[in-house]
C-alpha positions as CSV (number, residue, x, y, z in Angstrom):
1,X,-9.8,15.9,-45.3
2,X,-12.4,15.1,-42.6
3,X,-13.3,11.2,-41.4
4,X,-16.5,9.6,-42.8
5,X,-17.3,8.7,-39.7
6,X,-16.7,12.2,-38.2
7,X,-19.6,13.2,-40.9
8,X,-21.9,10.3,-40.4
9,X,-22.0,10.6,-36.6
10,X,-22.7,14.7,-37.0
11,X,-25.4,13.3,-39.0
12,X,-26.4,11.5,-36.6
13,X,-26.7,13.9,-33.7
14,X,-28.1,16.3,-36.1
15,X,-30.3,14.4,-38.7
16,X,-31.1,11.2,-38.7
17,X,-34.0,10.6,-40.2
18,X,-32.1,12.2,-44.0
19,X,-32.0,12.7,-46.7
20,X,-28.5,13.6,-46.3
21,X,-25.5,12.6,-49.0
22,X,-21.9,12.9,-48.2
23,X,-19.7,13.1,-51.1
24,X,-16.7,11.5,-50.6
25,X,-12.9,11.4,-52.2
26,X,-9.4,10.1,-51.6
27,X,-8.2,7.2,-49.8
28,X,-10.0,6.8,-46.1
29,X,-8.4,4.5,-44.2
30,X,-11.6,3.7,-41.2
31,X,-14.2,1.4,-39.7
32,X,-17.7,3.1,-40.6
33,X,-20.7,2.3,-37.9
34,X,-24.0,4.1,-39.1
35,X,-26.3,2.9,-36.9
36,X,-30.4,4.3,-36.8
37,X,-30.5,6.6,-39.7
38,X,-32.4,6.6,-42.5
39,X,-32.1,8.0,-46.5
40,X,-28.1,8.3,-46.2
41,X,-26.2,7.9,-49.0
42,X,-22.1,7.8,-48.9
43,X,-21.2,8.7,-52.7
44,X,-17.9,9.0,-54.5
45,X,-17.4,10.5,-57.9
46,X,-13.9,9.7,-58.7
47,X,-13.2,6.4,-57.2
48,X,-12.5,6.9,-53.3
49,X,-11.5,4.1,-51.3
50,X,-12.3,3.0,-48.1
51,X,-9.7,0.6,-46.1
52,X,-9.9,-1.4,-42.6
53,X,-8.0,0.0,-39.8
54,X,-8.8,-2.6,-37.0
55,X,-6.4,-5.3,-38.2
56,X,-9.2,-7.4,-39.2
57,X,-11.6,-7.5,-36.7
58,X,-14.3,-5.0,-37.5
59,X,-16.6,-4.4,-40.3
60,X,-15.3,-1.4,-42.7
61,X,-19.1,-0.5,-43.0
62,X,-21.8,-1.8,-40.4
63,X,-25.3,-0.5,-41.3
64,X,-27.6,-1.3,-38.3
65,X,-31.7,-0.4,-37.7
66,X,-31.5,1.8,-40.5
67,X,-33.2,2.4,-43.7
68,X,-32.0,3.6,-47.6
69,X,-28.9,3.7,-47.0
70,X,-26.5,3.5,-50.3
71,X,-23.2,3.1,-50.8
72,X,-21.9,3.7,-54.1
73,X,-18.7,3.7,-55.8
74,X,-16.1,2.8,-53.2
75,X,-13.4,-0.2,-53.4
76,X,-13.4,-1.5,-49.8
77,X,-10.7,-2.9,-48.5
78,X,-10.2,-5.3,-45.9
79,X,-12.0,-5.8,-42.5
80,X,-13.4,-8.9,-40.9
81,X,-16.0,-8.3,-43.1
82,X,-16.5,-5.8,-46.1
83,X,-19.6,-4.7,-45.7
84,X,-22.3,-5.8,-42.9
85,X,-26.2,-5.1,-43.0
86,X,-27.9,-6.1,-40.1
87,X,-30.7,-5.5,-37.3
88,X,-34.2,-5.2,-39.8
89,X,-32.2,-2.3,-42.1
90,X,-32.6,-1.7,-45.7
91,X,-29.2,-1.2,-47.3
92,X,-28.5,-0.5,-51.5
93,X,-24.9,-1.4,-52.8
94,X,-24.1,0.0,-56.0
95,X,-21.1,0.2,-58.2
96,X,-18.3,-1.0,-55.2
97,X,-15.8,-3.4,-55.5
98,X,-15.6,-4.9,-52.3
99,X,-12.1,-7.5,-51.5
100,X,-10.2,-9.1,-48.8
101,X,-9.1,-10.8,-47.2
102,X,-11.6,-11.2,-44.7
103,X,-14.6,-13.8,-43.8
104,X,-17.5,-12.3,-45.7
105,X,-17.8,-9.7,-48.5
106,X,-21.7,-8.7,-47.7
107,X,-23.1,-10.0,-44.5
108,X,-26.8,-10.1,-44.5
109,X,-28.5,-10.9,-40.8
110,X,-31.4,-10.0,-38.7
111,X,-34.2,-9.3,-41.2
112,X,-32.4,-6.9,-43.8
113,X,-32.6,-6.5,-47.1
114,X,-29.9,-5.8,-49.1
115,X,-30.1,-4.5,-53.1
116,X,-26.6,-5.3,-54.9
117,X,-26.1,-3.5,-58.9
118,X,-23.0,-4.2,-60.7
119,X,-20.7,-5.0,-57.3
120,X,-17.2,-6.6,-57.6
121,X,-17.2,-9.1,-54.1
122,X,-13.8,-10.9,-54.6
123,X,-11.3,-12.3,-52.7
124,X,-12.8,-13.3,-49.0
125,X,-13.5,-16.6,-47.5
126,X,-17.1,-16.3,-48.5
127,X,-18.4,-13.5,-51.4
128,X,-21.7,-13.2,-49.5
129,X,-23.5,-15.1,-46.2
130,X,-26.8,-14.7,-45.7
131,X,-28.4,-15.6,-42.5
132,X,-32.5,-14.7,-41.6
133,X,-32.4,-11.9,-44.7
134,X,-32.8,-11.4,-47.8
135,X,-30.7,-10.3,-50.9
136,X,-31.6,-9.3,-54.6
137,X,-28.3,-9.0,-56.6
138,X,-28.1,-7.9,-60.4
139,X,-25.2,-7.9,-62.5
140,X,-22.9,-8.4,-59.9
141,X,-19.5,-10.2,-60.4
142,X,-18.8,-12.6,-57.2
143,X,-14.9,-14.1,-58.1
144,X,-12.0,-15.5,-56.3
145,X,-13.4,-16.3,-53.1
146,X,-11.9,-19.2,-51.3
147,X,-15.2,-20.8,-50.1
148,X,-18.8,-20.2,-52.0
149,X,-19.6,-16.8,-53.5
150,X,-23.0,-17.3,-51.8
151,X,-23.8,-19.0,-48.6
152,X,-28.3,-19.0,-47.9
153,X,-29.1,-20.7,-44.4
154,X,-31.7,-20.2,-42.2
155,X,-34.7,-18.8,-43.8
156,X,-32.3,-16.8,-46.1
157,X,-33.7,-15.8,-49.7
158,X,-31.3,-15.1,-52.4
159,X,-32.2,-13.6,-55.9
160,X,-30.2,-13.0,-58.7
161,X,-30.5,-11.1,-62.2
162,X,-27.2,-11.8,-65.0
163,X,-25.2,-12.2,-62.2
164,X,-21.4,-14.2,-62.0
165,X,-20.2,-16.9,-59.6
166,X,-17.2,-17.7,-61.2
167,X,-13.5,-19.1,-60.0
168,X,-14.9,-19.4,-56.6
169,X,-14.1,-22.5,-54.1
170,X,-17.8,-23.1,-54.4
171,X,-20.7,-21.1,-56.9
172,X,-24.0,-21.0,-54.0
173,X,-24.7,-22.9,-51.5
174,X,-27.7,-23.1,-49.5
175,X,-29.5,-25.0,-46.6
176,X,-32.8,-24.1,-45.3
177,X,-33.1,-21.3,-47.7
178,X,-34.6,-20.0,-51.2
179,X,-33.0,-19.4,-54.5
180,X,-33.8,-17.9,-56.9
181,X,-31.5,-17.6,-60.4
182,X,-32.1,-15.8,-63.8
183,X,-29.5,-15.6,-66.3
184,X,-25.9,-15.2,-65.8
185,X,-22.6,-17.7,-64.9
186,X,-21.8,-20.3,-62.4
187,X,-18.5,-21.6,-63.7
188,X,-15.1,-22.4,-63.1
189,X,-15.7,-22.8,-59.2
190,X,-13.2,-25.4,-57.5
191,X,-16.4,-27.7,-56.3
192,X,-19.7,-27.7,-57.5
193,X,-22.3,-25.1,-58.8
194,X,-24.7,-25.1,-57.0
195,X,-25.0,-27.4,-53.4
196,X,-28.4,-27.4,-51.9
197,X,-28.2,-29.1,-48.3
198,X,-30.9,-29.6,-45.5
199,X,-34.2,-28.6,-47.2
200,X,-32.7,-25.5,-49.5
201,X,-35.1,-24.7,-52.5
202,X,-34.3,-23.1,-55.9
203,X,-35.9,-21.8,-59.2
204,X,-33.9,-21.6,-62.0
205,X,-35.0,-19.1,-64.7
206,X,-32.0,-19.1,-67.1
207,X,-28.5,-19.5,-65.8
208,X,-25.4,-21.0,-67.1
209,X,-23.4,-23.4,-65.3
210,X,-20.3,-25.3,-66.3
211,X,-16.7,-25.9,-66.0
212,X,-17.2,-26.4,-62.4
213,X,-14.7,-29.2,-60.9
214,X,-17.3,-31.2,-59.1
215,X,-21.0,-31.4,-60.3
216,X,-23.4,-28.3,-61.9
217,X,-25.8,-28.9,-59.2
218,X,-25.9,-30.7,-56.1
219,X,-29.2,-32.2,-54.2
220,X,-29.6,-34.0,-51.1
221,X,-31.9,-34.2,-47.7
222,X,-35.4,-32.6,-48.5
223,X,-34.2,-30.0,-51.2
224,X,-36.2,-29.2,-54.2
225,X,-34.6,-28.1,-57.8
226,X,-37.2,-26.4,-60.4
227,X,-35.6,-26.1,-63.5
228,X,-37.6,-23.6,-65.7
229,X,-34.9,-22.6,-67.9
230,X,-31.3,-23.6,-67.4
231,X,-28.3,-24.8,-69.4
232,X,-26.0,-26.8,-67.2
233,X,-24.1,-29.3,-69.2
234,X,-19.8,-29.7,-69.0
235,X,-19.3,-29.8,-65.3
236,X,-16.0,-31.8,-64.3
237,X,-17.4,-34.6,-62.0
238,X,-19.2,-36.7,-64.8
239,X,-23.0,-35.4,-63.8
240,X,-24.2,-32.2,-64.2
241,X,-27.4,-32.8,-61.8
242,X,-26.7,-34.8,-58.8
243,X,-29.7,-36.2,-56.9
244,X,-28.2,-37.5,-53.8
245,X,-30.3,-40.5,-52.0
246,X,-31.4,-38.2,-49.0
247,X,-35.2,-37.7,-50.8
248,X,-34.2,-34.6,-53.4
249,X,-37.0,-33.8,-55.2
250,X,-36.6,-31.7,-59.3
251,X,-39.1,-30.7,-62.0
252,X,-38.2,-30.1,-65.1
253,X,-34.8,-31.8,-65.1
254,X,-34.9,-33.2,-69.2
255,X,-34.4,-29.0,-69.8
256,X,-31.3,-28.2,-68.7
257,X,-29.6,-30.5,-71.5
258,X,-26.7,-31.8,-68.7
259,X,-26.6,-35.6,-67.7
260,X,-28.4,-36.4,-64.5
261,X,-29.1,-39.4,-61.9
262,X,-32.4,-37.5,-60.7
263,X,-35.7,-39.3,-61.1
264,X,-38.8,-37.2,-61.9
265,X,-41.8,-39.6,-60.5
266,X,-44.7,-39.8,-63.1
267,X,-47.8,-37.9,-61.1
268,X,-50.4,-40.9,-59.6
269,X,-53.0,-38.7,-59.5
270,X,-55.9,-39.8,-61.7
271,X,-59.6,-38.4,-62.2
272,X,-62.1,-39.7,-59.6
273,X,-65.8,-40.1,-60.3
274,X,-67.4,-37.9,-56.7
275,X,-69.6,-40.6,-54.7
């Protein structure tokens, strides 16, 4: 019947440097700070729940400096934000469904790296923003949030493995960051699929995107598409590939089978006798 927190900060006084697990059950209603620890995991068998308590204006779980730290198996309710992993720590989400309303599901900041496996992030203004950090998600579900499931700026790197970015305002968008995208959905988002503003980057190794209402994938001022693998065809705007005239730049458009305005220039390189 004890407070998480009560347990994480006698942790903390006690031993912070882990491992330590707290098993947890029921319905907690609390904000969560764990803040210079390392190999904590907060576990629940049988579905516990964890739900905001500051009307909105604090994080249900803030994970600064600290390393290994897993959460897995919660739904989190609520919050400013759902979860927040910040200041260089290393955080693993597994299992959770995390919803709103809020502003951000998973907020990634300050050189962390967060590892997402089979999350539910629904129902915020934005599934996931990542700013300075990086994020490796896998199987994850990202649905029904009002702005884009993703948002990469700022030397940002996103990965994803059979992932979903579906019924979303937007399905990714990034500026000044990296993508990368293997298998799974980007569909039925209000705008586009993808939107890569201000010098954003991505590889696409496989994903599906359609049924968006504006285009499958957006380019414009210095970004770069590679399209390895990709079926993006059916999107609601008329193009599925959208090179705006801001100097995009794709390879390997002809493969994802969609209709395009891009322009792949032919290479002017040619063999040159040495003098």
């Amino acid at each position: 019947k004890e407070k998480i927190h009560k347990a994480v900060k006698l942790l903390a006084d006690t031993n912070p440097q882990g491992p330590n697990t707290v098993t947890v059950v029921g319905s907690c209603r609390e904000n969560i700070l764990i803040k210079s620890m390392d190999r904590l995991t907060l576990i629940t068998k049988k579905g516990a729940s964890i739900t905001d308590r500051s009307g909105g204006t604090l994080p249900v779980v803030d994970i600064e400096d600290s390393q290994r730290v897993t959460l897995q198996g919660f739904t989190i309710n609520g919050g400013d934000r759902g979860v927040v992993c910040n200041t260089a720590s290393l955080c693993y989400l597994t299992g959770n469904t995390i919803q709103g309303p809020g502003h951000f599901g998973v907020h990634v900041l300050g050189g962390s790296r967060a590892f997402l496996e089979s999350n539910v992030i629904q129902i915020w203004g934005r599934g996931s923003f990542i700013t300075g950090a990086q994020v490796f998600s896998s199987n994850d579900v990202f649905q029904g949030n009002g702005g884009s499931a993703i948002v990469a700026f700022s030397g940002a790197y996103f990965e994803s493995l059979n992932s979903s970015f579906n019924n979303n305002g937007v399905g990714i968008d990034a500026a000044g960051g990296g993508l990368n995208l293997n298998g799974g959905t980007i569909s039925g988002n209000i705008g586009d699929g993808v939107r890569l503003l201000g010098s954003a980057s991505v590889v696409f190794g496989g994903p599906t995107i359609t049924g968006n209402g504006g285009v499958g994938v957006h380019l414009e001022d210095g970004s770069f598409a590679g399209f390895l693998a990709a079926n993006i065809t059916g999107n609601l705007s008329g193009l599925d590939v959208d090179c705006e005239p801001q100097f995009p730049i794709t390879r390997f458009v002809d493969r994802t089978g969609g209709i395009t305005n891009c322009v792949e220039p032919a290479s002017a390189s040619q063999l040159k006798a040495v003098e």
